[in-house]
N, C-alpha and C positions, 0 to 999 in steps of 0.2 A: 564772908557770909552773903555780902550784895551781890559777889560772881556767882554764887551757887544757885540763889534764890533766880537770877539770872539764866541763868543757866537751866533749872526746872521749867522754868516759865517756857523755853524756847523747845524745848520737849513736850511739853504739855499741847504745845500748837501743834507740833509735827505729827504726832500719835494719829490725832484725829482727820490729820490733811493727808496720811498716806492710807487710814481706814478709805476715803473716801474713796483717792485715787484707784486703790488695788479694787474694789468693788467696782467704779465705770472699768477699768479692764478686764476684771476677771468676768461681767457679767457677761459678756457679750459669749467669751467662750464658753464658758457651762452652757446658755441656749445652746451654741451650735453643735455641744457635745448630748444635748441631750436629744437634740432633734435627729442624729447621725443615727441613734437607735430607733427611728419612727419612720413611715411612711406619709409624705405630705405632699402634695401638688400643688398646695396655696391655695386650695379651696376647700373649705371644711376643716373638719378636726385631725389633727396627727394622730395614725394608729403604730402600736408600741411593734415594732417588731425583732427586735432585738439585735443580733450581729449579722443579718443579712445584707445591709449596705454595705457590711465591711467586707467580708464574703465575695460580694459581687464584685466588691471592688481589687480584691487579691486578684481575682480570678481574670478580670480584663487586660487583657495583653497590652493595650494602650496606655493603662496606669505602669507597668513597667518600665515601657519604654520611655516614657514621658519622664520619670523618675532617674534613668540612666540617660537621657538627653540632658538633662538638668544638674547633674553631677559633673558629665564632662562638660559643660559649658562655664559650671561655675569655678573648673579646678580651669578652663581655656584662657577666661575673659582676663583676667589680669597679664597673662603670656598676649595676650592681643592688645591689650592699651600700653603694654608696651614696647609694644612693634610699633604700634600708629604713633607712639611718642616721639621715638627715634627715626620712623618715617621710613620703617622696613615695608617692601613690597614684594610679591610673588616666592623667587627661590630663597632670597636670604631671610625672610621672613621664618624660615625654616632653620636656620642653620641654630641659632642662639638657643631656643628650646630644646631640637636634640642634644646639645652642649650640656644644658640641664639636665635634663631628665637622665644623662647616660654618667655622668661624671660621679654622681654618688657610689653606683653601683661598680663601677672601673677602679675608683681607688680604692673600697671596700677590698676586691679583687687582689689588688696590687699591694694593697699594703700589709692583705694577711702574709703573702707571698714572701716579700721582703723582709718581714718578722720572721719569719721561720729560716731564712738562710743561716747559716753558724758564722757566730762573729768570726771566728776563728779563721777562716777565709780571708776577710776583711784585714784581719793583723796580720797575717802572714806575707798579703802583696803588699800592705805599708813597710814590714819589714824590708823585704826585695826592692826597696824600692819605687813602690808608684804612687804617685801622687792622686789625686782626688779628682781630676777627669780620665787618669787610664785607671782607678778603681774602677768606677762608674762603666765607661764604655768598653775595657776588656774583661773584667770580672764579672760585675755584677750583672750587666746588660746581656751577654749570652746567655747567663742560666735563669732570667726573666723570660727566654724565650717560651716557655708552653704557655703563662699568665697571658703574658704579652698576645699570644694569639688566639687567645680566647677571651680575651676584651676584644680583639679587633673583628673575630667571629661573629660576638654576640651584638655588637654594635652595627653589623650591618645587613646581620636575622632583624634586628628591633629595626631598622631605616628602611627595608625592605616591605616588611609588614604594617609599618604605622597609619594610618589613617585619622584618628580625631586630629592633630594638629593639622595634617594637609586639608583638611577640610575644610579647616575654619581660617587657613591665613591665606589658601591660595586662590583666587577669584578667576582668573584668565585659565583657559582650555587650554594652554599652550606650556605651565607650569604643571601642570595636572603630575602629579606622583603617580608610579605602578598600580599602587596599591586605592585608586580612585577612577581606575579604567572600570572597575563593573558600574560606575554610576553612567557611562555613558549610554548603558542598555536599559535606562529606567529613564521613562518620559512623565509627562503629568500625568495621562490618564493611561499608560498603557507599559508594561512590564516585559522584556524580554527574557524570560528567567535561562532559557538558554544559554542568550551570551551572556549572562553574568554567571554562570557554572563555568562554559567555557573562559572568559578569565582570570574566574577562582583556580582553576586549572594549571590554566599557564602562569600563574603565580605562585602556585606552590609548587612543582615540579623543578625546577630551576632550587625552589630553596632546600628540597629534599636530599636533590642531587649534592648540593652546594654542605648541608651538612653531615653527608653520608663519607665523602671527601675526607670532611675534618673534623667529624667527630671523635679521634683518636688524640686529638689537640684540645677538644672541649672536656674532657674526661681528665684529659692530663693538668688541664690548668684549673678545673675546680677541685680538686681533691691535690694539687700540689699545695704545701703549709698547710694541710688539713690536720697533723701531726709532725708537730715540730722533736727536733734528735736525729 
């Protein structure tokens, strides 16, 4: 009975100490939500105007951008402290994120691929025979070929195109990626939108060509295990 009485007692103080708390935090934001519908300059009285701050504010291209600056930076910053942790600079600073970001999508790939092969394959060269590195390298590894080239395809459309990571890991003009050649037609106060058409240009023609090529391989390896039998 003395733990429970104990125990009310240490409820009975917290009730009123998270009343307080939640009131100094909630008040601050109710003001600011109630002003977001007013019109105020800091001088005189707030007049109600209802969702036109908000409005305005949909409508500014700058809130966008700012909004998508702020997303890749926050999915960047930890791929960048730890680079500066391991004390990566310039091209290798590059190499570990692509690793990441391609790896999910490659074995996803690979492994519907592999599931749909028929075991039966599988027993029949252990029958004959082979052991578990000529399964691997003469069975299974030739009829990986269409997967296999369309991870290899799409992993170098994605390295070819990429830009937020070169961005932000590579600092010297001399590591610059393809796809950060249009910044060099952008000064502080002054735009060349020309050259940066012209090497939007030469940046995708090359990839056009590149998948016009082997798109006969990208088809084959996303719809290959799309229907196992």
């Amino acid at each position: 009975m003395h733990w429970l009485s104990k125990k009310k007692y240490k409820i009975g103080l917290m009730i009123p100490t998270l009343l307080v708390y939640s009131i100094f935090i909630m008040l601050p934001i109710v003001v600011a939500v109630r002003y977001s519908f007013t019109k105020y300059s800091g001088i005189g009285q707030a007049k109600f105007i209802g969702l036109k701050n908000y409005v305005r504010l949909f409508q500014d291209e700058i809130f966008w951008i700012s909004l998508k600056n702020t997303m890749v930076m926050f999915l960047l910053f930890p791929v960048y402290k730890i680079n500066v942790f391991f004390g990566l600079r310039g091209k290798l600073a590059l190499i570990f994120p692509y690793i990441a970001t391609s790896i999910s999508f490659n074995t996803l790939l690979l492994v519907g691929y592999l599931k749909s092969l028929p075991a039966e394959i599988d027993e029949a060269a252990i029958i004959d025979g082979c052991n578990i590195w000529d399964l691997m390298v003469r069975v299974i590894l030739p009829m990986t070929k269409p997967v296999i080239a369309t991870v290899v395809i799409f992993n170098v459309l994605y390295i070819w195109n990429e830009f937020p990571f070169a961005s932000v890991m590579l600092r010297d003009v001399s590591d610059y990626t393809l796809s950060m050649g249009a910044s060099f037609f952008k000064g502080t106060y002054t735009v060349d939108y020309g050259g940066i058409v012209a090497s939007s240009v030469m940046i995708i023609i090359p990839e056009l060509i590149f998948y016009g090529i082997f798109q006969k391989n990208i088809v084959e390896g996303m719809t290959a295990g799309a229907v196992k039998g």
